[in-house]
Structure formats: structure tokens, C-alpha cells
DRENMI-867778 format. One record per atom (N, C-alpha, C, O): chain; atom name; residue number from 1; residue in one letter; x, y, z. Coordinates in pm, whole numbers, always signed. Layout:
<rs>
R  chaine  atome  num  residu      xx      yy      zz
R       A     CA  NUM       a       X       Y       Z
...
</rs>
This chain:
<rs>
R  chaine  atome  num  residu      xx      yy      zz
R       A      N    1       x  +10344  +11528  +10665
R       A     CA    1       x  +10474  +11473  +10688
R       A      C    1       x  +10535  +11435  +10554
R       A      O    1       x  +10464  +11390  +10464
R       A      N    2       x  +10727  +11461  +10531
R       A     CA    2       x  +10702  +11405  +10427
R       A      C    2       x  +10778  +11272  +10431
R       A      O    2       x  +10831  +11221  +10529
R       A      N    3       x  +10771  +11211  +10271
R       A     CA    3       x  +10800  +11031  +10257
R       A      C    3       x  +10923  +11022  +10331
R       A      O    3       x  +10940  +10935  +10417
R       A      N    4       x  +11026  +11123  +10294
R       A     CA    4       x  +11177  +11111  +10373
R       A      C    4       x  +11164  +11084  +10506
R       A      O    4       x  +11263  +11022  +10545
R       A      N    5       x  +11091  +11104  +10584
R       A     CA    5       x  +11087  +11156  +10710
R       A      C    5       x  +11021  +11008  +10762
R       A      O    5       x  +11083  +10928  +10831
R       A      N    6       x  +10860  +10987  +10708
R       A     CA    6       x  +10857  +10820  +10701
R       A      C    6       x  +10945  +10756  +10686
R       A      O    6       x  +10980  +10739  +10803
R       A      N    7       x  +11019  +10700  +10622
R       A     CA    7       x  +11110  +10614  +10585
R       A      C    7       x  +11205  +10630  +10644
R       A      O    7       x  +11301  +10571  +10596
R       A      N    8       x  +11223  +10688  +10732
R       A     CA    8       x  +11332  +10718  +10826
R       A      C    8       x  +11282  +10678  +10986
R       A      O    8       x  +11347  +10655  +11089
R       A      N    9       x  +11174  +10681  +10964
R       A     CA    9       x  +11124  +10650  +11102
R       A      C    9       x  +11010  +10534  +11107
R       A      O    9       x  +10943  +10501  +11205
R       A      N   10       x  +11007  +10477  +10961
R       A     CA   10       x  +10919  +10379  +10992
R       A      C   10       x  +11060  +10245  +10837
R       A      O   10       x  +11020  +10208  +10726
R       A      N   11       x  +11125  +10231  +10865
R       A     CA   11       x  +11163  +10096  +10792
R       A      C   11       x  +11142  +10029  +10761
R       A      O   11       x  +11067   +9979  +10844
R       A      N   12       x  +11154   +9936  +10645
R       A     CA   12       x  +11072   +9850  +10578
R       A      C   12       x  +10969   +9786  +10650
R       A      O   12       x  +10971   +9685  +10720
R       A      N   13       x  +10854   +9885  +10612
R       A     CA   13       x  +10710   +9865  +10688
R       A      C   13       x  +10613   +9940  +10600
R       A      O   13       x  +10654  +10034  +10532
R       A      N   14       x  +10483   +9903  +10596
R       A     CA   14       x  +10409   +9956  +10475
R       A      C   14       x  +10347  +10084  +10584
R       A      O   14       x  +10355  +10077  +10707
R       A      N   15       x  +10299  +10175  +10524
R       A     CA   15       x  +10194  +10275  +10506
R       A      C   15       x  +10088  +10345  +10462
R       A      O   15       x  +10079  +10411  +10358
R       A      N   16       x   +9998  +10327  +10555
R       A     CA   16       x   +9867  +10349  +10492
R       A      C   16       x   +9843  +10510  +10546
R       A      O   16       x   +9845  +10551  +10662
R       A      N   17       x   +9821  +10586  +10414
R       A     CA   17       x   +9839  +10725  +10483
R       A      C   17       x   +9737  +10769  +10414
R       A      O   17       x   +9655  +10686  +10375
R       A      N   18       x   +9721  +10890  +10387
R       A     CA   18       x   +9594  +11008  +10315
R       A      C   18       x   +9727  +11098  +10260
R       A      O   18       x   +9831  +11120  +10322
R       A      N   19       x   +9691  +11139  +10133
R       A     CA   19       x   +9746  +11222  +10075
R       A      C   19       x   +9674  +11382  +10123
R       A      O   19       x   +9554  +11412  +10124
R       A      N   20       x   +9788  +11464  +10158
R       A     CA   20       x   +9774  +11624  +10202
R       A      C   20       x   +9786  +11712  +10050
R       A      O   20       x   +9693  +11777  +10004
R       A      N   21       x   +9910  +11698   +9992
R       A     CA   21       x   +9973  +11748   +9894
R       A      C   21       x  +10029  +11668   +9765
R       A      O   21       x  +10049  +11548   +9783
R       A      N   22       x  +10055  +11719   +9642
R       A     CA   22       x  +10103  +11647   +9523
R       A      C   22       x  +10115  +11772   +9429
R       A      O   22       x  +10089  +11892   +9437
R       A      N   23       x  +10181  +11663   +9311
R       A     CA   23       x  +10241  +11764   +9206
R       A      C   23       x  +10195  +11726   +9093
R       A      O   23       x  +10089  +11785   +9114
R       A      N   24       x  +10179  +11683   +8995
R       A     CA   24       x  +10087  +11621   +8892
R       A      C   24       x  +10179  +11648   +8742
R       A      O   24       x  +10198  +11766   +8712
R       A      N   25       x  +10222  +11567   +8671
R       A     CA   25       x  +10319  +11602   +8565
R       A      C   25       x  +10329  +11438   +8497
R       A      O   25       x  +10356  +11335   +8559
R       A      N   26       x  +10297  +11454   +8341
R       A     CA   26       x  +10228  +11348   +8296
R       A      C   26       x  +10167  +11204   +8319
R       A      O   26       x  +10218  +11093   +8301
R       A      N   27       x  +10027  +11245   +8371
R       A     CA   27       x   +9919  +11123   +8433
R       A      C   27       x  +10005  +11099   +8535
R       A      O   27       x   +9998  +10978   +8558
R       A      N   28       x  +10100  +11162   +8626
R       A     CA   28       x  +10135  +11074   +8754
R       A      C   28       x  +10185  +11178   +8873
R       A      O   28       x  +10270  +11267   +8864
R       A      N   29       x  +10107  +11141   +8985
R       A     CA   29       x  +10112  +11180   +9073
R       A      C   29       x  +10236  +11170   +9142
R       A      O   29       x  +10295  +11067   +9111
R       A      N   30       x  +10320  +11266   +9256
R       A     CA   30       x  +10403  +11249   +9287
R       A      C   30       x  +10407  +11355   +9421
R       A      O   30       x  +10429  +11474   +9443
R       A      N   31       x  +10366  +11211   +9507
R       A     CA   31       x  +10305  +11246   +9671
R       A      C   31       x  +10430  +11323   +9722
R       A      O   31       x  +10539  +11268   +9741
R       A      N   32       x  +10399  +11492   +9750
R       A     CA   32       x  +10492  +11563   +9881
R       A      C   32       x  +10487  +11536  +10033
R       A      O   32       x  +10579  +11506  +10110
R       A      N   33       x  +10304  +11559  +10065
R       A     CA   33       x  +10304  +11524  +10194
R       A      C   33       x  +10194  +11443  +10220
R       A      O   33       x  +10088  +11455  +10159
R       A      N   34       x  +10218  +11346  +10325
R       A     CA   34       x  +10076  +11288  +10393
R       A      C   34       x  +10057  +11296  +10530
R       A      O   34       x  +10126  +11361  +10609
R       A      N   35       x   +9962  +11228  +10554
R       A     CA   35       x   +9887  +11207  +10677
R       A      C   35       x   +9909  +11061  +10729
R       A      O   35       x   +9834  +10972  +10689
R       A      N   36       x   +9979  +11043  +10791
R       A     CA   36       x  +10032  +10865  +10832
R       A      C   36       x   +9863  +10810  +10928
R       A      O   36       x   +9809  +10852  +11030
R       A      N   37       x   +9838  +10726  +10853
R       A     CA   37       x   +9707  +10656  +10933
R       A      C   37       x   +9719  +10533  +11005
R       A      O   37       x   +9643  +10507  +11099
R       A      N   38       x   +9818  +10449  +10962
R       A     CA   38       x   +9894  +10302  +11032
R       A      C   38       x   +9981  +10249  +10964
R       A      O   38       x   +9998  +10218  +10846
R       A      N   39       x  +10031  +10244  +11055
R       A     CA   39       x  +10176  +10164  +11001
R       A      C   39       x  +10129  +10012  +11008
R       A      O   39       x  +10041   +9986  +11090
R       A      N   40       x  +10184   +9906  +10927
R       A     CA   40       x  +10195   +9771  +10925
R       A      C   40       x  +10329   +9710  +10872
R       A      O   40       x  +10409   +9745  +10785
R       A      N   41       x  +10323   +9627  +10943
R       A     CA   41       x  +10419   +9493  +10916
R       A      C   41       x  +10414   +9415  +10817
R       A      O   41       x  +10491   +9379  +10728
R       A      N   42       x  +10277   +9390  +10860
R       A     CA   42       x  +10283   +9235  +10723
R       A      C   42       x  +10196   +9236  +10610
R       A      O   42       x  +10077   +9268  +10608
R       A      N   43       x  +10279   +9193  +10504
R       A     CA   43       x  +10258   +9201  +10373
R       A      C   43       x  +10079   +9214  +10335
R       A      O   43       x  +10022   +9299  +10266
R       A      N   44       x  +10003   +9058  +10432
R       A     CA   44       x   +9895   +9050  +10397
R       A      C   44       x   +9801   +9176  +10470
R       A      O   44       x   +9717   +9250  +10419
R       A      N   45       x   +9847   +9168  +10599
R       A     CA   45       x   +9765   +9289  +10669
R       A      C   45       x   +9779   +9388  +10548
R       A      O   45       x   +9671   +9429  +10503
R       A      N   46       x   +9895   +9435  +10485
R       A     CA   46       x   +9879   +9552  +10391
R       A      C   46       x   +9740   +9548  +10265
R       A      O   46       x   +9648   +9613  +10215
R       A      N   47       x   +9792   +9455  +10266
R       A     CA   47       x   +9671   +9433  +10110
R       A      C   47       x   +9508   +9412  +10158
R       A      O   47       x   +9404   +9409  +10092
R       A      N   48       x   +9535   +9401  +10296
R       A     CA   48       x   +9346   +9379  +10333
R       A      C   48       x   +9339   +9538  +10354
R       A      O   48       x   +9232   +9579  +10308
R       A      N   49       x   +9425   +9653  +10412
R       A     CA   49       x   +9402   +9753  +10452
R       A      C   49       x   +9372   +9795  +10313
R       A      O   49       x   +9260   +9830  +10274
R       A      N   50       x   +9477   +9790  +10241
R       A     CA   50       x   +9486   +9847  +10101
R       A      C   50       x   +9325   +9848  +10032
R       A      O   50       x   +9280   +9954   +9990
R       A      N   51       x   +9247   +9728  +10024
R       A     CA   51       x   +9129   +9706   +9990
R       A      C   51       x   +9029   +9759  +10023
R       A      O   51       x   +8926   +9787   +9961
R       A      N   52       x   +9068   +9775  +10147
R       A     CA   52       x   +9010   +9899  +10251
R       A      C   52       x   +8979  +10054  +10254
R       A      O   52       x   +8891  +10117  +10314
R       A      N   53       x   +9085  +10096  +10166
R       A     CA   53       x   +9140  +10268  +10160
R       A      C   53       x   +8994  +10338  +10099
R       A      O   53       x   +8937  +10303   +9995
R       A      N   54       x   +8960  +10420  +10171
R       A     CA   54       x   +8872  +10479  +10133
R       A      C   54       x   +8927  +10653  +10012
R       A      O   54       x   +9042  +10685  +10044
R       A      N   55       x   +8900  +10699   +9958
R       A     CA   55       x   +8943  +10811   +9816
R       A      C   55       x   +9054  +10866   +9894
R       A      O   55       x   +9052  +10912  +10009
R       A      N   56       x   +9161  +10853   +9803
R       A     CA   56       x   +9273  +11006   +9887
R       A      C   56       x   +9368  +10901   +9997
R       A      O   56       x   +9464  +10952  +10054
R       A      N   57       x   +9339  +10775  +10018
R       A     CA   57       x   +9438  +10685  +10094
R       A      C   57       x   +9501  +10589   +9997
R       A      O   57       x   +9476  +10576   +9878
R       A      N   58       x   +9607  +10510  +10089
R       A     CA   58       x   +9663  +10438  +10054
R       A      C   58       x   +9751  +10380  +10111
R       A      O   58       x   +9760  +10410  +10230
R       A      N   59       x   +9837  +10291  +10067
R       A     CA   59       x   +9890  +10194  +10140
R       A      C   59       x  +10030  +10198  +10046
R       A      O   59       x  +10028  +10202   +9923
R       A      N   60       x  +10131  +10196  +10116
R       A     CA   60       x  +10281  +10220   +9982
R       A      C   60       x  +10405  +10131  +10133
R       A      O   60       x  +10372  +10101  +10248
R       A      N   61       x  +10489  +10120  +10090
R       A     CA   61       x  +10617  +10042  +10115
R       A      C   61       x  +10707  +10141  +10157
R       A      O   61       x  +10743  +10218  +10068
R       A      N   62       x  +10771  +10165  +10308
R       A     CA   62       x  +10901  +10248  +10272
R       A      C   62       x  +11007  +10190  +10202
R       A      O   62       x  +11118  +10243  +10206
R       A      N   63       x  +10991  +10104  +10149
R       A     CA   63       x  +11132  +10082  +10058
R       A      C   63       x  +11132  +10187   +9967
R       A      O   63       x  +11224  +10266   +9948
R       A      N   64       x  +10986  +10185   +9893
R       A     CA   64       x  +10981  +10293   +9764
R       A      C   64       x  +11063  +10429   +9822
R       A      O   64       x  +11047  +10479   +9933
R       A      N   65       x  +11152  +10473   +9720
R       A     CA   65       x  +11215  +10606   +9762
R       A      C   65       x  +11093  +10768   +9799
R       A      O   65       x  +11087  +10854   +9887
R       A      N   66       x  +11008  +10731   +9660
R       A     CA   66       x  +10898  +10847   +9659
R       A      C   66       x  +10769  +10763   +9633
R       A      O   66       x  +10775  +10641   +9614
R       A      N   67       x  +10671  +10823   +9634
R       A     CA   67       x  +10535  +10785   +9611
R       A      C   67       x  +10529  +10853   +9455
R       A      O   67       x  +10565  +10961   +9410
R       A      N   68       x  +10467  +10739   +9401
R       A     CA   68       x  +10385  +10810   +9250
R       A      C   68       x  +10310  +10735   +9225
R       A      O   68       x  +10332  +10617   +9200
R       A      N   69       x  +10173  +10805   +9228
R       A     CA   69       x  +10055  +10732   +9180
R       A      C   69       x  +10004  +10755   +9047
R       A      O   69       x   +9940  +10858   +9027
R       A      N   70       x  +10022  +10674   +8956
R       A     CA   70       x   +9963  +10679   +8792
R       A      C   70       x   +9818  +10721   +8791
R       A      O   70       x   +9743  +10646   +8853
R       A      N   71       x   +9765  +10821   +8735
R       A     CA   71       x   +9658  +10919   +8710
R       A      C   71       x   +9617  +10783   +8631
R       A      O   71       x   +9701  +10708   +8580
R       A      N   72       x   +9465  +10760   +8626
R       A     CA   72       x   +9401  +10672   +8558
R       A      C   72       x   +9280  +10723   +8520
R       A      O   72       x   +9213  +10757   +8617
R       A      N   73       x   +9213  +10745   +8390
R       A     CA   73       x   +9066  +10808   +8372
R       A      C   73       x   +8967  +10712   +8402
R       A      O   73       x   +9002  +10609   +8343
R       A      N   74       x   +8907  +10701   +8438
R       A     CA   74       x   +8762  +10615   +8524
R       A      C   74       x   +8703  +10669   +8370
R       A      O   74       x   +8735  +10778   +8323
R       A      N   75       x   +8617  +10574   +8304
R       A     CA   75       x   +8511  +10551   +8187
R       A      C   75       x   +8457  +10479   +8205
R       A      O   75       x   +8401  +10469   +8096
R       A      N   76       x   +8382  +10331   +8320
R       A     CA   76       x   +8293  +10310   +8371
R       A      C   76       x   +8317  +10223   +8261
R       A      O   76       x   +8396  +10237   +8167
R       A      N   77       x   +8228  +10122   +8290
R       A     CA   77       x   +8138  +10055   +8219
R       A      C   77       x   +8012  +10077   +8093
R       A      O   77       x   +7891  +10097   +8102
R       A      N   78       x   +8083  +10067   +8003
R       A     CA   78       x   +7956  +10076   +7896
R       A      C   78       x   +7905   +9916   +7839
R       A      O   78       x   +7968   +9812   +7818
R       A      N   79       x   +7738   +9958   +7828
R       A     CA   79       x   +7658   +9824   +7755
R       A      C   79       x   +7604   +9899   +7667
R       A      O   79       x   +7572  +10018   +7667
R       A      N   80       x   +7590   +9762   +7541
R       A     CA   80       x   +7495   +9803   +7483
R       A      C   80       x   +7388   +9789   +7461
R       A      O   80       x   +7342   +9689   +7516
R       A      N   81       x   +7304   +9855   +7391
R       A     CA   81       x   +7144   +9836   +7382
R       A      C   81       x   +7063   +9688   +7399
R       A      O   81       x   +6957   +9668   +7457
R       A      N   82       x   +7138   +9609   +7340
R       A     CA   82       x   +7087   +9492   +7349
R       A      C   82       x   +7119   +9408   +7513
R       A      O   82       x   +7038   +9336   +7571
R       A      N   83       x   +7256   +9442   +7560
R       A     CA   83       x   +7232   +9407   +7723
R       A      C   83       x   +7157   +9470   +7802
R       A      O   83       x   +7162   +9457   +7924
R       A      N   84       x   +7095   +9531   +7752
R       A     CA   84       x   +6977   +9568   +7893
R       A      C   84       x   +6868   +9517   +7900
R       A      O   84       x   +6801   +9485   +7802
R       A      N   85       x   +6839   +9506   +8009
R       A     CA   85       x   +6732   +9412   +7984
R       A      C   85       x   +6602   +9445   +7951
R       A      O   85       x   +6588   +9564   +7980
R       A      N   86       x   +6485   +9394   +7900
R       A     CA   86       x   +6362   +9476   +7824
R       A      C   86       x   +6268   +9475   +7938
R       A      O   86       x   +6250   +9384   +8018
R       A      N   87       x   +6194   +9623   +7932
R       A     CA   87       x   +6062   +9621   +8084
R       A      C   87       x   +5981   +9567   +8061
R       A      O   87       x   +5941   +9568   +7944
R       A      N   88       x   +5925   +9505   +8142
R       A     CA   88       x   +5810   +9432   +8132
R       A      C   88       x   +5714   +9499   +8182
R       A      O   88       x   +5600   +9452   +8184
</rs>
């Protein structure tokens, strides 16, 4: 489905959907189509779902005109030699 079509039929109300399709053009994503998984009302319900989203979901606002999700590189956590701890 796309965002136009949400936002037309769901009004200032959040969405927690799965991304189908995207376009990718510097580090940022820019959602064509999704998969609507629930609609919500309220602000907090959004942010517990949001916490919730398992890879490829999410939770966005129809106010927003389009979806764009900022590409982020995952580099984990590094320690060094001395934080680890020694075997016994």
C-alpha cells in the first residue's frame, strides 16, 4: 500500500507497518510501499509498539508526508584488551 493512500485513510494516527519496497539515495531510505500491521491512536501505545518492531517494521505518524528512514552503519561495540576479563 502506499503512504498516500494511508494517510488518507488512516488520519493523524500512527502506523506500525513492514516495509515491502524503497529507494535508497544518500544513507536514506525513502519508503514506496508497506504492509499496514496496526494502526494506533495514542502517542504512548506508539512508542511501546515501536520498541516492539521486530527488522523491516516500524511505527511512523500520518502527519509525516513520506517515510524516510536514515541508513545507519551498525559497528557494535568495541573493548579493549584490558576490559576483558582474564580466565581463570
Amino acid at each position: 500500500m502506499k503512504w498516500s493512500e494511508v494517510r488518507k485513510l488512516y488520519p493523524d494516527k500512527f502506523i506500525k507497518f513492514e516495509v515491502i519496497n524503497y529507494d535508497t539515495m544518500d544513507n536514506k531510505r525513502y519508503v514506496k510501499d508497506i504492509a499496514v500491521i496496526d494502526v494506533i491512536d495514542d502517542s504512548k501505545i506508539a512508542m511501546k509498539e515501536f520498541s516492539q518492531c521486530k527488522e523491516g517494521q516500524f511505527v511512523y505518524s500520518t502527519k509525516n508526508e513520506q517515510i524516510v528512514i536514515e541508513v545507519v552503519k551498525y559497528i557494535g561495540i568495541r573493548r579493549s584488551p584490558q576490559d576483558v576479563p582474564a580466565k581463570v
